[in-house]
C-alpha positions in Angstrom: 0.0 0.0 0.0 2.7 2.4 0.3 4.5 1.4 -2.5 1.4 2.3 -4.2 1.2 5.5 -2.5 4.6 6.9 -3.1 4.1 5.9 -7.3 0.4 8.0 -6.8 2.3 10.7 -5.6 5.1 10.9 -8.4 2.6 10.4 -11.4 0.7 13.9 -9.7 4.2 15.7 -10.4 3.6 15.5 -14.3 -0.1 17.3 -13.4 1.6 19.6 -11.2 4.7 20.7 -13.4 3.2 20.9 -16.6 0.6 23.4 -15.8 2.2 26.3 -15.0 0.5 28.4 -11.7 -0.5 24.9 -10.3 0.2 25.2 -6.7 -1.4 21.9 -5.2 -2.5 18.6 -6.1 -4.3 15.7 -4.2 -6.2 12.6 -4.5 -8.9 11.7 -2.1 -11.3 8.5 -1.1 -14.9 10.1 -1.1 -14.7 10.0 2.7 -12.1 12.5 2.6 -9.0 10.6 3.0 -5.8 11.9 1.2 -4.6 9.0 -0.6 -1.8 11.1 -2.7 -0.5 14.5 -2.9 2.3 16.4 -5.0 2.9 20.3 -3.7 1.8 20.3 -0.9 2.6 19.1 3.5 0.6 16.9 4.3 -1.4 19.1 6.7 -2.5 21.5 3.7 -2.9 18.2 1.6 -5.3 16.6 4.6 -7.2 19.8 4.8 -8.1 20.3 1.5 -8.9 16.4 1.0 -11.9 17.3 3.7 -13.1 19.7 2.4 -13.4 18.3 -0.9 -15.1 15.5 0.6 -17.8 17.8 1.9 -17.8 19.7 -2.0 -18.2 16.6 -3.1 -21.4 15.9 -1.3 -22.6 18.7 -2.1 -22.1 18.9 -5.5 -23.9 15.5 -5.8 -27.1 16.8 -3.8 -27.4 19.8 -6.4 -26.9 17.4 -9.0 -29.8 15.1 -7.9 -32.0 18.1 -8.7 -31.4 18.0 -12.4 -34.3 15.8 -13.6 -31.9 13.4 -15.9 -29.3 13.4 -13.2 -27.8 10.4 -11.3 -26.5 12.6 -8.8 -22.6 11.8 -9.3 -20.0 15.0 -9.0 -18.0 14.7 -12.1 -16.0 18.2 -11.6 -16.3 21.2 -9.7 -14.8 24.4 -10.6 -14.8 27.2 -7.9 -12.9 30.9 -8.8 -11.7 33.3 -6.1 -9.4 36.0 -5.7 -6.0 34.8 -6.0 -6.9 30.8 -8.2 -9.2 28.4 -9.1 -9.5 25.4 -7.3 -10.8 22.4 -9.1 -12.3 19.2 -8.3 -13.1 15.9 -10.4 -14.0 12.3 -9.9 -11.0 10.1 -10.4 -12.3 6.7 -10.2 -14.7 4.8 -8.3 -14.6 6.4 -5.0 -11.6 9.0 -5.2 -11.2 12.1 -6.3 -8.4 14.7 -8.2 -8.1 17.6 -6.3 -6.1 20.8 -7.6 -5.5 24.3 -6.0 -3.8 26.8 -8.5 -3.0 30.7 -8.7 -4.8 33.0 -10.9 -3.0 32.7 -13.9 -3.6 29.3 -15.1 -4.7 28.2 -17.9 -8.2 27.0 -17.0 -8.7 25.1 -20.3 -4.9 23.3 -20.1 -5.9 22.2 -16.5 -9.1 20.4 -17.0 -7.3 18.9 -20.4 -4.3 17.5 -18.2 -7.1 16.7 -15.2 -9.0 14.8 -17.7 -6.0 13.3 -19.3 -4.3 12.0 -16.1 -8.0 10.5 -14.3 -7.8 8.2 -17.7 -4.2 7.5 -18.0 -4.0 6.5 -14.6 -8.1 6.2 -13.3 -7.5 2.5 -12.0 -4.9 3.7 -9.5 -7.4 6.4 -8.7 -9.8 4.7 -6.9 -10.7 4.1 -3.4 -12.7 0.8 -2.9 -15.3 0.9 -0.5 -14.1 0.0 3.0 -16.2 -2.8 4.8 -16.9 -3.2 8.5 -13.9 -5.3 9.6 -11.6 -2.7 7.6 -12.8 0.3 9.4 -11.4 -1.0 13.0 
């Protein structure tokens, strides 16, 4: 499991260093659990994994509103002074999670966002945790 870890972690650098203005990137389970992370400690990476987990949710009970929608978050875009933060589904049960300055390219990121949850979705995914794993 760590092995696995460390490899998530260095495919995120390709995400992180080829968009310029890309200040953050991290992969979450649903639950909010960083799985991954490039850019950031792993305080800042833990703190943005829960809150995406909460974005998440609530993107997906907005989305249950749209009368042909299954309710799944497939990306969320938010702007505010200073970046962008983006967030899209990366596999069953995990996330992509990216914090960036101003100046990025908004296109170019979801283009490489999109581009790495195929290359690497399998990887990217969080199976659901049963009783006896929880303890």
């Amino acid at each position: 499991m760590i092995q696995q870890r460390a490899n998530m972690d260095w495919m995120l650098k390709d995400l992180a260093e080829g968009v310029p203005q890309t200040r953050n990137v991290v992969v979450l389970s649903s639950d909010g659990l960083r799985m991954a992370q490039y850019g950031a400690d792993n305080d800042t990476a833990d703190r943005l994994a829960a809150a995406c987990a909460g974005l998440q949710s609530l993107a997906g009970a907005v989305g249950a509103e749209l009368p042909h929608s299954e309710g799944r978050m497939r990306l969320v875009v938010i702007e505010m002074d200073g970046g962008f933060f983006y967030l899209m589904a990366a596999g069953a049960g995990a996330f992509l999670a990216v914090l960036a300055d101003e100046g990025v390219d908004a296109g170019l990121m979801g283009q490489r966002m999109r581009d790495l949850v195929i290359r690497i979705g399998a990887h990217l995914s969080s199976p659901p945790r049963h009783d006896e794993q929880a303890r």
